[in-house]
Structures are given as C-alpha cells and as structure tokens.
C-alpha positions as CSV (number, residue, x, y, z in Angstrom):
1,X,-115.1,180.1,-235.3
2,X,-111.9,181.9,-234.4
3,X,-110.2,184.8,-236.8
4,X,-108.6,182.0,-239.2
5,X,-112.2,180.8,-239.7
6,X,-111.6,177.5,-237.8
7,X,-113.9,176.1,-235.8
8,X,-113.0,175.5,-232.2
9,X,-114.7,173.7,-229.0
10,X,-113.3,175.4,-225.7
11,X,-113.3,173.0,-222.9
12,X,-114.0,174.1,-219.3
13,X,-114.5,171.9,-216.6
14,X,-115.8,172.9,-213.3
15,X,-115.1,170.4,-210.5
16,X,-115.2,169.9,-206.5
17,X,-112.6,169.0,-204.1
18,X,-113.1,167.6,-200.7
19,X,-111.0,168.2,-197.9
20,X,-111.1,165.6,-195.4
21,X,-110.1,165.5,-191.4
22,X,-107.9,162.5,-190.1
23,X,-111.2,160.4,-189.7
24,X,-111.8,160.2,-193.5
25,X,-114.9,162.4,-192.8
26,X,-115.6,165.6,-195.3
27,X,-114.6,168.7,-193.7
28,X,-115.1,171.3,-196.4
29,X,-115.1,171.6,-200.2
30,X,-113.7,173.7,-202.9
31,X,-115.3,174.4,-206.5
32,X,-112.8,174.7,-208.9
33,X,-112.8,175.8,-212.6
34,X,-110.1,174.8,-215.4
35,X,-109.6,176.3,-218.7
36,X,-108.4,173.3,-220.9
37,X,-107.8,174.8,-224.2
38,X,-109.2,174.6,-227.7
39,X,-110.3,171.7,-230.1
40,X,-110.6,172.0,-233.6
41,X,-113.8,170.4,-234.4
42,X,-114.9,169.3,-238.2
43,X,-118.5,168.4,-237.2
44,X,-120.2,171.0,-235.5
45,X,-123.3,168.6,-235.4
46,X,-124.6,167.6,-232.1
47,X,-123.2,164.2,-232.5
48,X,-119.7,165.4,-233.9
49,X,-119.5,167.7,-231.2
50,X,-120.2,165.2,-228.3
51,X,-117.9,162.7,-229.4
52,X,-115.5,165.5,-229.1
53,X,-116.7,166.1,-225.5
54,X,-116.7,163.0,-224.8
55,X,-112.9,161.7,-226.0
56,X,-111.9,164.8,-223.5
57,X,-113.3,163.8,-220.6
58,X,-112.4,160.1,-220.7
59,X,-109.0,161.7,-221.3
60,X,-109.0,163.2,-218.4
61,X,-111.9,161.7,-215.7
62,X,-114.7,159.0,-216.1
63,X,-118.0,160.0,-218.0
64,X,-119.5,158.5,-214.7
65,X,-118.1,160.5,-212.4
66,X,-119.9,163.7,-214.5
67,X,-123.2,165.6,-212.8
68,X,-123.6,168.8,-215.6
69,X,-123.5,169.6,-218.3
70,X,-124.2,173.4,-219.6
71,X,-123.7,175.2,-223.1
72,X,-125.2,178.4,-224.9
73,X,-128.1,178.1,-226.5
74,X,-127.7,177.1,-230.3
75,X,-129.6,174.3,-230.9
76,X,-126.7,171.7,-232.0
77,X,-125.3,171.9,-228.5
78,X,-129.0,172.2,-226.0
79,X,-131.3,170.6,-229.3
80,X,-133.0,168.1,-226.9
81,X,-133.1,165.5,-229.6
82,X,-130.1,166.0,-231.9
83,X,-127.8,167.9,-229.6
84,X,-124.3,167.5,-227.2
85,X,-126.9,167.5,-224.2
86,X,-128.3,163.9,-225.4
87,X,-125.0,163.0,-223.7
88,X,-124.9,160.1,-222.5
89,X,-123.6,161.0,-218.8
90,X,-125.8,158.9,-216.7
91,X,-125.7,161.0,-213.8
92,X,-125.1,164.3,-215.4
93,X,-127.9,167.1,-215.6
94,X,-128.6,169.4,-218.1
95,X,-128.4,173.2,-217.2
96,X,-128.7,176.3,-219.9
C-alpha cells in the first residue's frame, strides 16, 4: 500500500541474454533486471494477484518461456495452496 493508501503490485523481471558467435553457438550471457512500474491491484488475494501477474507477462513475454518465480513471504503471494506461487508457469520454480 503506498502513502495514498492504494494497493500496488511492483513488477520486476529478471531475464538472460545470450550473445552468440557467427556459428549460432552461445558465447556468453548477460542477467538483466527491469523495473516495470506499478499496478494498482483490487484483489490482493492470491488468485487476484496472479491474474495480475499473469496479464503482465503475456503482455510482455510468453508464460512458457518463465523459469522463477520469487516474492516475500506473506502467505497470499508464497501460500502453497491459495497463493501467486500456484502459478501456473509450467516450467517456472518457486524461490523465497
């Protein structure tokens, strides 16, 4: 909740880039982080608050292509039953 008493998601997304030589092959890599602003969320239950996440990253990538996932410690985002880790990222992990 920010100082006009709104409730807001920030969005960070931490992502790799490969460099590659003329041959296609992966030559080195780069970790990147980007600072994607605020949402105003209504629900701050775990299902509100995925669907939320997840409208952002189709904006942005494919739900696919994600391999994390990692958020503080209250239990409507890291409840293991009710909470934005149930995401449904098939190849994403959860980390605390």
């Amino acid at each position: 909740m920010d100082c006009s008493k709104t409730d807001q998601l920030s969005k960070v997304f931490r992502y790799m880039t490969l460099e590659r030589n003329q041959e296609g092959v992966s030559v080195d890599y780069k970790i990147c982080e980007s600072f994607l602003g605020f949402t105003d969320v209504e629900s701050q239950t775990g299902q509100g608050l995925a669907s939320v996440i997840i409208d952002k990253i189709e904006s942005v990538s494919e739900l696919s292509k994600v391999r994390g996932q990692g958020y503080d410690g209250a239990a409507n985002m890291s409840g293991k039953y009710g909470g934005v880790q149930r995401l449904k990222a098939p190849n994403a992990r959860y980390m605390r």
